[in-house]
MOPAC internal coordinates of N, CA, C and O (Angstrom, degrees):
PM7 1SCF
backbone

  N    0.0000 0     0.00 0     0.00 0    0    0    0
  C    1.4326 1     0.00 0     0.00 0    1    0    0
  C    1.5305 1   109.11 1     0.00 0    2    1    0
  O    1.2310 1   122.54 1   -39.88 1    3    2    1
  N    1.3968 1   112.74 1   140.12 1    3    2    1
  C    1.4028 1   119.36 1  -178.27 1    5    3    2
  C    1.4134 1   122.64 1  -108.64 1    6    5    3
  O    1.2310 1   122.33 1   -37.80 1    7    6    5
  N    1.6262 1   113.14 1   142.20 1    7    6    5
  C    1.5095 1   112.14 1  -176.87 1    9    7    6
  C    1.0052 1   122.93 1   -81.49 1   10    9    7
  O    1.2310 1   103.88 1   -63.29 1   11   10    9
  N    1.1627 1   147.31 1   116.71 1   11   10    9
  C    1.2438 1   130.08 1   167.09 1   13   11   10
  C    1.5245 1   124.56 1   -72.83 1   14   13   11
  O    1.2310 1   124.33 1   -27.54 1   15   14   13
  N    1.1515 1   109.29 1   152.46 1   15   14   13
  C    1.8839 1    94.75 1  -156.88 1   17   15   14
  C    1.6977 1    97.73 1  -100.79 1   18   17   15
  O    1.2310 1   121.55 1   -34.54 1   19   18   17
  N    1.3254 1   114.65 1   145.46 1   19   18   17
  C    1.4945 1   108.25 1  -172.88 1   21   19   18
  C    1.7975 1   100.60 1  -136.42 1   22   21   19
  O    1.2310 1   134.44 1  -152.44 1   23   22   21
  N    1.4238 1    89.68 1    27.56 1   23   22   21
  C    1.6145 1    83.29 1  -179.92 1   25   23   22
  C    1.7460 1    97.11 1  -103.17 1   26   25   23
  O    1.2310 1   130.93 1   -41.53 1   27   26   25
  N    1.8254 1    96.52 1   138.47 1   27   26   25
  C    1.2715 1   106.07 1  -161.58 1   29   27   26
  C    1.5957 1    94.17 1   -80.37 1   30   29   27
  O    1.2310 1   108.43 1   112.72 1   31   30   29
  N    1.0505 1   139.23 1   -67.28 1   31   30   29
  C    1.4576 1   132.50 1   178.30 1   33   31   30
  C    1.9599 1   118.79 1   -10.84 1   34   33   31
  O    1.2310 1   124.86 1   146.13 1   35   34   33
  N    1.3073 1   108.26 1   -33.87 1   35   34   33
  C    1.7533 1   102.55 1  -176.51 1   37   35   34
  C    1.7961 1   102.20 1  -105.92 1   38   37   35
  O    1.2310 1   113.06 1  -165.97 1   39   38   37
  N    1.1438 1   130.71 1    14.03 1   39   38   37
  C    1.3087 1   139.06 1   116.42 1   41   39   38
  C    1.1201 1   118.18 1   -12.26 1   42   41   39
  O    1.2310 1   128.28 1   -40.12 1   43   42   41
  N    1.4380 1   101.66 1   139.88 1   43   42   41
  C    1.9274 1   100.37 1   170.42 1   45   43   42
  C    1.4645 1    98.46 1   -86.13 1   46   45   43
  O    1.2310 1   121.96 1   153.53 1   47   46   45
  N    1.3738 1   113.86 1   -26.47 1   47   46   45
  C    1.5535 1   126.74 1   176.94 1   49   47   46
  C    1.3060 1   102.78 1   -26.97 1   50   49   47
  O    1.2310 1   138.06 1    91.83 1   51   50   49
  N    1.5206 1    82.60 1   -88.17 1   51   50   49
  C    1.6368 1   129.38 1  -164.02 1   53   51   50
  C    1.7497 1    96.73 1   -40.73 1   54   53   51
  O    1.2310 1   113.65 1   106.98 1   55   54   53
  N    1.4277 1   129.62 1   -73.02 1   55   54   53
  C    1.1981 1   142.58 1  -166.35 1   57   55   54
  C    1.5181 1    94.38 1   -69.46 1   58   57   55
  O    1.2310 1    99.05 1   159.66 1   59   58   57
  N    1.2518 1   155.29 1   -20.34 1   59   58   57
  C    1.6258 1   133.88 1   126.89 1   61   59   58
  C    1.3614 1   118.52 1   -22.04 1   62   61   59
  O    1.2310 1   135.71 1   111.10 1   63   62   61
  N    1.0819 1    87.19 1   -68.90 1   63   62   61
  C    2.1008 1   103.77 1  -160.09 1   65   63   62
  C    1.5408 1    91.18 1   -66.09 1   66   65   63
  O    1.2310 1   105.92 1   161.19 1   67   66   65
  N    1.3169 1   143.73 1   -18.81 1   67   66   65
  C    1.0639 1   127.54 1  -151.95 1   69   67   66
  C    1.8824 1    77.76 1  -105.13 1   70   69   67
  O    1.2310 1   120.29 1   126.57 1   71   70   69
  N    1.0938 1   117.05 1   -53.43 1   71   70   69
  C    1.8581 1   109.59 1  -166.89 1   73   71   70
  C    1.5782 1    93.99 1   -69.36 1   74   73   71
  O    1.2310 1   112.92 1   158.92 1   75   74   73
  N    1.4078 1   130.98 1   -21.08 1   75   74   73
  C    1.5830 1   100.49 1   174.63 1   77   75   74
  C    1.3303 1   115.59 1   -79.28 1   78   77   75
  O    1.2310 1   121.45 1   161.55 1   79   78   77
  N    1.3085 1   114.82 1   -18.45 1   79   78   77
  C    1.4873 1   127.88 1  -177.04 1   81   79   78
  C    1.3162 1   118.57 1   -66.12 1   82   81   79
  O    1.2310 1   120.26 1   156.35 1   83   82   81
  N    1.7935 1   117.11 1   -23.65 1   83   82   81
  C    1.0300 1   121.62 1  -149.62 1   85   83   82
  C    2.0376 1    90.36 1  -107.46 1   86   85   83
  O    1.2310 1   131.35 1   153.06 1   87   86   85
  N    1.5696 1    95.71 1   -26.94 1   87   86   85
  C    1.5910 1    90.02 1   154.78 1   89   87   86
  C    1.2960 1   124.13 1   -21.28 1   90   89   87
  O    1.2310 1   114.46 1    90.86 1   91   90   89
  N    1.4208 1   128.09 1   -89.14 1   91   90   89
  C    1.2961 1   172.99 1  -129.06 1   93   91   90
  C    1.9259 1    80.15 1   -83.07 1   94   93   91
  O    1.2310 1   112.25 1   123.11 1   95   94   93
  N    0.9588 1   132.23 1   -56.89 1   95   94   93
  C    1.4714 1   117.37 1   169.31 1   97   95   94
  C    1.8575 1   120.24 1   -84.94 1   98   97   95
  O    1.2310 1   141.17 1   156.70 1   99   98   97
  N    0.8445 1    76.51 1   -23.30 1   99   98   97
  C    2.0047 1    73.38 1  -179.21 1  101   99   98
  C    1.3717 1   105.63 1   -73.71 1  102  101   99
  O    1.2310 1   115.85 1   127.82 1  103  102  101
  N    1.3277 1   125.48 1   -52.18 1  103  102  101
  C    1.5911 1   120.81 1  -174.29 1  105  103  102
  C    1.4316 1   111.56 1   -39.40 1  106  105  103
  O    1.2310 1   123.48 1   147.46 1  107  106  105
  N    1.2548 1   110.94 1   -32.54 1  107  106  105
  C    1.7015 1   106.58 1  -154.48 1  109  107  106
  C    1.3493 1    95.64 1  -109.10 1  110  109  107
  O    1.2310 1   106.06 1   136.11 1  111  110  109
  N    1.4427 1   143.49 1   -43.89 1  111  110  109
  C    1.2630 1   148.61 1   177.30 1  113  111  110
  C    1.6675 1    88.02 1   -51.79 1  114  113  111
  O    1.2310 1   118.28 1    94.20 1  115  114  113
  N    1.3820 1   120.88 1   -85.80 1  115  114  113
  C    1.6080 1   110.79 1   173.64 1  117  115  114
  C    1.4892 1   147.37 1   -31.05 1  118  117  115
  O    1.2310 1   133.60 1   148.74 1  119  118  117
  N    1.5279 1    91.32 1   -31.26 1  119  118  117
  C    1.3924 1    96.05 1   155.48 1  121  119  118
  C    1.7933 1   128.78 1   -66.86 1  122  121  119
  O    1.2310 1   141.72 1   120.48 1  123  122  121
  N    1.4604 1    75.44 1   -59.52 1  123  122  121
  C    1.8640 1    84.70 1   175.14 1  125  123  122
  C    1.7033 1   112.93 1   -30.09 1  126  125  123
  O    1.2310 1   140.57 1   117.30 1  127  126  125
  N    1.1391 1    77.68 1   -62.70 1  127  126  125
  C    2.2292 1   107.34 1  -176.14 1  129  127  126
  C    1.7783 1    97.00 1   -52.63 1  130  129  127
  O    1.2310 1   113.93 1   119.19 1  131  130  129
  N    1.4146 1   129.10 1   -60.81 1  131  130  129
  C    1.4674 1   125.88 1   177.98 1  133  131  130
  C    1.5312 1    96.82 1   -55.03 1  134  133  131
  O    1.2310 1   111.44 1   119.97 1  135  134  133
  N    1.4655 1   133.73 1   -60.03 1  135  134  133
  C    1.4602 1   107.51 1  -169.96 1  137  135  134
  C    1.1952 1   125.13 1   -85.62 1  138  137  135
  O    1.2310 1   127.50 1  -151.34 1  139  138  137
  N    0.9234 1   103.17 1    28.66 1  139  138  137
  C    1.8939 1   105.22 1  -174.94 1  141  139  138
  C    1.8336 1    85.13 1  -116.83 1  142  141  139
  O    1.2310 1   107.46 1   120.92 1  143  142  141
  N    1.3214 1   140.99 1   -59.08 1  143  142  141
  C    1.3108 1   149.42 1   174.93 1  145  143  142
  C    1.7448 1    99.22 1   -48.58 1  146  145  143
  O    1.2310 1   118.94 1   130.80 1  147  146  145
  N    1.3766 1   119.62 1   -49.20 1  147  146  145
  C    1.6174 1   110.73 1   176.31 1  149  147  146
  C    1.6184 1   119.85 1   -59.10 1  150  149  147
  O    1.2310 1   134.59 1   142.34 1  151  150  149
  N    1.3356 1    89.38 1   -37.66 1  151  150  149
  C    1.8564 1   106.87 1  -175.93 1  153  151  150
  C    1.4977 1    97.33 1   -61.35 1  154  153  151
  O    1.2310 1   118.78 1   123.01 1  155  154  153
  N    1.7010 1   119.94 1   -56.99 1  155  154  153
  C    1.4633 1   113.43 1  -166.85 1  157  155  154
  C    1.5734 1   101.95 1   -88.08 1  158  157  155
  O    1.2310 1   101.85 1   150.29 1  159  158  157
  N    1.2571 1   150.74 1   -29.71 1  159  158  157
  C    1.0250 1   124.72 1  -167.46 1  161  159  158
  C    1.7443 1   121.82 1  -102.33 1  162  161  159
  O    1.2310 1   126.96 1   152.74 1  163  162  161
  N    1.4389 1   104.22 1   -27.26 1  163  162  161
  C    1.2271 1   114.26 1   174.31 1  165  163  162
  C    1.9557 1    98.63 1   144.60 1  166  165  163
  O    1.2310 1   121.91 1     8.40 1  167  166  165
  N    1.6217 1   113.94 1  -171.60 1  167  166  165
  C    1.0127 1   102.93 1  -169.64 1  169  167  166
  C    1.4445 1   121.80 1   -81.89 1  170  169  167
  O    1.2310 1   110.65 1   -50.00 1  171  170  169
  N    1.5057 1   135.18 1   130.00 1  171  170  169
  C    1.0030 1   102.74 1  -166.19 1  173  171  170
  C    1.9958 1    90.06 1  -114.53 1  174  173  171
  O    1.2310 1   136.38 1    28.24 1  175  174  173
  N    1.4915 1    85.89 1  -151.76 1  175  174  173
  C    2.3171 1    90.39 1  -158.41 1  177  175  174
  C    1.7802 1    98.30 1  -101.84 1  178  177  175
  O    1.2310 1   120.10 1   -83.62 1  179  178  177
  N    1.1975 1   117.42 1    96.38 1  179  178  177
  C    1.9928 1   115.02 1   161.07 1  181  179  178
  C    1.4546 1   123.66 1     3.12 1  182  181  179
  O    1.2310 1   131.14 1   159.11 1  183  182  181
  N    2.1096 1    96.11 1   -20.89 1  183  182  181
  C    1.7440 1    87.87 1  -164.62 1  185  183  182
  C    1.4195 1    86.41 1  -105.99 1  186  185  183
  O    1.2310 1   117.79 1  -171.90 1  187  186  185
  N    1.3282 1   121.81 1     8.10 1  187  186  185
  C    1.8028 1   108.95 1   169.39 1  189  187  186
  C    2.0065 1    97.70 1   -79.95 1  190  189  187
  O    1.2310 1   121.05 1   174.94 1  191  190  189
  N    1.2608 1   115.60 1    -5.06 1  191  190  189
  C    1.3150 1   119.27 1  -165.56 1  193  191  190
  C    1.6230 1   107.87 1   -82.43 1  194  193  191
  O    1.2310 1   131.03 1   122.57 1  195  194  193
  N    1.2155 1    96.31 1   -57.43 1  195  194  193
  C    1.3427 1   145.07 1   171.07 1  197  195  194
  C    1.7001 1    95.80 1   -35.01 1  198  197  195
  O    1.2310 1   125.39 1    93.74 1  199  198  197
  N    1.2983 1   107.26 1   -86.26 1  199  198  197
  C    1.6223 1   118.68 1  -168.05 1  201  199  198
  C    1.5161 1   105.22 1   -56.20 1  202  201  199
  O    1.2310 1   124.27 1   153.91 1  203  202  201
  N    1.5273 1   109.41 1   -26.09 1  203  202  201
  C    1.4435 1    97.55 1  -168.06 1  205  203  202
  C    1.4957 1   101.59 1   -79.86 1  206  205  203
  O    1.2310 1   116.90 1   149.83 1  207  206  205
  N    1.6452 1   123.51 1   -30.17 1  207  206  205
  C    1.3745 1   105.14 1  -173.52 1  209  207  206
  C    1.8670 1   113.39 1   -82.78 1  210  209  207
  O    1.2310 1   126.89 1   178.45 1  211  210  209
  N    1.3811 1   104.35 1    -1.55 1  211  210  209
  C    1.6974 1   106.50 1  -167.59 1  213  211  210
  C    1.5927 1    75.13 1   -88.80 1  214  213  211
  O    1.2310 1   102.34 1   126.34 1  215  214  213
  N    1.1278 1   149.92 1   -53.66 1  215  214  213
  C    1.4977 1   139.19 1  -166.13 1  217  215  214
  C    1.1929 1   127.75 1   -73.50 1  218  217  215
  O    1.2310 1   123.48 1   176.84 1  219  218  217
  N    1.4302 1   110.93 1    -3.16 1  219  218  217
  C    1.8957 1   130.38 1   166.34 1  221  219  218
  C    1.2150 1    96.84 1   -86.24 1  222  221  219
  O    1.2310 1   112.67 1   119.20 1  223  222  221
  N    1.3272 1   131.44 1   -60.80 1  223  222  221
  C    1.3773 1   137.20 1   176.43 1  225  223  222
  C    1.5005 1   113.73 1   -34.58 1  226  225  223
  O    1.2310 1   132.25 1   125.06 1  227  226  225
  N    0.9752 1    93.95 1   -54.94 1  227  226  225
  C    2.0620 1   104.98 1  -167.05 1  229  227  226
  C    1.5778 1   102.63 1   -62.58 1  230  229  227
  O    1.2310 1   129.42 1   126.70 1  231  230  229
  N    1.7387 1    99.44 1   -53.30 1  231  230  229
  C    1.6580 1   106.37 1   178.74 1  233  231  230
  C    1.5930 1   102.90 1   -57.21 1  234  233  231
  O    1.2310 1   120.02 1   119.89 1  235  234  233
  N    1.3941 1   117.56 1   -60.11 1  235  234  233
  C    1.7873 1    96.14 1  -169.93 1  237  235  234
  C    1.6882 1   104.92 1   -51.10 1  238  237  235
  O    1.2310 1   112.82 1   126.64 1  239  238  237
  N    1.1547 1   131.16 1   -53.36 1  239  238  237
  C    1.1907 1   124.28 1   171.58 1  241  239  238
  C    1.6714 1   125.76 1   -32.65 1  242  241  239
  O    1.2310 1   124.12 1   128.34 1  243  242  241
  N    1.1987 1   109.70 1   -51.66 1  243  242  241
  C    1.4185 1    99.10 1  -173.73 1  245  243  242
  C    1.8278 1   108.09 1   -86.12 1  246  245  243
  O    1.2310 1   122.07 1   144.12 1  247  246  245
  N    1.3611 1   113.63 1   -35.88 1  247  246  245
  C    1.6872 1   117.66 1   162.74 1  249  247  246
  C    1.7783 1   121.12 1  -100.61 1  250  249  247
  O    1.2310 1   132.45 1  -121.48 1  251  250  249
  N    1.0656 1    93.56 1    58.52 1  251  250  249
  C    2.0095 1    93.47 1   176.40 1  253  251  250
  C    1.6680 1   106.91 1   -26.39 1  254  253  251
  O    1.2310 1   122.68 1   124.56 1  255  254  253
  N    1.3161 1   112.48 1   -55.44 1  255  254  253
  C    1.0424 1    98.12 1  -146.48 1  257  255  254
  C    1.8202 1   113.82 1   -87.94 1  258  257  255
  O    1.2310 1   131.85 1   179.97 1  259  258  257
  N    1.4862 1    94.72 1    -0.03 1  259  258  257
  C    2.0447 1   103.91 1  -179.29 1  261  259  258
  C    1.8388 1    89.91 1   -92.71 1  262  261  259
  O    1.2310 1   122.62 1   132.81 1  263  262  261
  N    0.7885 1   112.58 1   -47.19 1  263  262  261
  C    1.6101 1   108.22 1   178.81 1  265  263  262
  C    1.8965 1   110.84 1     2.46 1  266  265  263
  O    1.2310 1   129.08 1   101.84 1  267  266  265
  N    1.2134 1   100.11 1   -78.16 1  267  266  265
  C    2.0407 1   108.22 1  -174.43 1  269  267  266
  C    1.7775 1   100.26 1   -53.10 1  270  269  267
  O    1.2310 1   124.85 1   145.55 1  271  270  269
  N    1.2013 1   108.29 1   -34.45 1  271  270  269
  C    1.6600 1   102.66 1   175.24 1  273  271  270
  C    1.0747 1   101.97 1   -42.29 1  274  273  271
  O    1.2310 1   122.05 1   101.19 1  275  274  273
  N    1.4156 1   113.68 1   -78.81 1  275  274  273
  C    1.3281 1   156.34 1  -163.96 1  277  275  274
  C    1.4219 1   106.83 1   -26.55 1  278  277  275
  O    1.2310 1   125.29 1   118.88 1  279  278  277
  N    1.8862 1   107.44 1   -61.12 1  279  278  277
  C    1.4280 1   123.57 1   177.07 1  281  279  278
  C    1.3435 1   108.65 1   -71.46 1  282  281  279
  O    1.2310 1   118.05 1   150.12 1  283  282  281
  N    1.3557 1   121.32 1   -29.88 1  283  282  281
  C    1.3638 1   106.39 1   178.92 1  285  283  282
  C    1.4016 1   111.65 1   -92.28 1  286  285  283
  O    1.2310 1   113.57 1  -171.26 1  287  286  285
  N    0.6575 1   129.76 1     8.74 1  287  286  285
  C    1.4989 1   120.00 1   158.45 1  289  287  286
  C    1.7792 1   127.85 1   -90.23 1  290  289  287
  O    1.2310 1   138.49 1   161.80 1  291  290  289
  N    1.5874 1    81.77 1   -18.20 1  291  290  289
  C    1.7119 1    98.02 1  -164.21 1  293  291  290
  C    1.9432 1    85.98 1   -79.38 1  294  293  291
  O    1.2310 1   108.76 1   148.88 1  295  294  293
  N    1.1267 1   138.65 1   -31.12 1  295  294  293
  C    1.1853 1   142.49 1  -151.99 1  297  295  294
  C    1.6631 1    96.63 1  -107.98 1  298  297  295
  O    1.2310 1   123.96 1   141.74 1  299  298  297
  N    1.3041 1   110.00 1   -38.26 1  299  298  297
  C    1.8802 1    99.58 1   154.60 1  301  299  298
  C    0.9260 1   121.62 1   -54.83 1  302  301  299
  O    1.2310 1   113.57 1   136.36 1  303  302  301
  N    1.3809 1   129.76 1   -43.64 1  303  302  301
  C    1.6256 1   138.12 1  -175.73 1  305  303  302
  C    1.8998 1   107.79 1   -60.47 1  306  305  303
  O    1.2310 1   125.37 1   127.24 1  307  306  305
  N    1.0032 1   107.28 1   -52.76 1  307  306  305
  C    1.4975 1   136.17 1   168.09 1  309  307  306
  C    1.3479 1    97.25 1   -27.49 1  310  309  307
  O    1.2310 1   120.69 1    98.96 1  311  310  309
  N    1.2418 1   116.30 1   -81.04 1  311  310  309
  C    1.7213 1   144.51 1  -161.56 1  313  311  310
  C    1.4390 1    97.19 1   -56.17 1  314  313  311
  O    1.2310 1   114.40 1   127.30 1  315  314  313
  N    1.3272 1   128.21 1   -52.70 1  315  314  313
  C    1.2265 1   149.28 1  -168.33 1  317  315  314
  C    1.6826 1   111.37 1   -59.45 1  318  317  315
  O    1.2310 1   129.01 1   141.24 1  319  318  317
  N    1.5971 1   100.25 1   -38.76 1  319  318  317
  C    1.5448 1   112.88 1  -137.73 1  321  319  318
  C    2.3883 1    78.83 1  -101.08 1  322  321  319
  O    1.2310 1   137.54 1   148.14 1  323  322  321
  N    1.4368 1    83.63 1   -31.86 1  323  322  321
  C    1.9113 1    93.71 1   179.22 1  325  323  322
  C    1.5183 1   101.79 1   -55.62 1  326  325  323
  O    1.2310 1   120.45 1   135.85 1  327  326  325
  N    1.3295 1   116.74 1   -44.15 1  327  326  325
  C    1.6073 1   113.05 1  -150.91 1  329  327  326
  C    1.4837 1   100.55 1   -85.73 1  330  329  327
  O    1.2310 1   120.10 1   180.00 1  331  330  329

């Protein structure tokens, strides 16, 4: 007998809504992280900004469910990188 799977996350739906969703936190966590990295290292290029949020996107998309790892670590690093 076969399961049918009803978990919305492995959806093409679900794994949409989940990478547009994941927009809405990456822009600003990345930003933070690009100007705090411009401030200490020197100037860097909008499209390192750019690539980093089209490549959060893609990753929540293809792993829904590592995504919050993902962000939470990126926002430890952040915290870390402030002090």
């Amino acid at each position: 007998m076969r399961r049918d799977r009803t978990d919305e996350e492995l959806t093409l739906t679900g794994r949409a809504m989940t990478a547009l969703g994941s927009i809405f936190i990456s822009v600003p966590v990345l930003g933070l992280l690009w100007l705090l990295l411009n401030y200490l290292l020197g100037e860097l290029s909008i499209h390192v900004l750019v690539w980093a949020v089209a490549g959060l996107t893609v990753f929540t998309f293809l792993f829904p469910r590592a995504a919050p790892d993902l962000f939470a670590g990126l926002i430890d690093a952040l915290f870390k990188i402030g002090r």
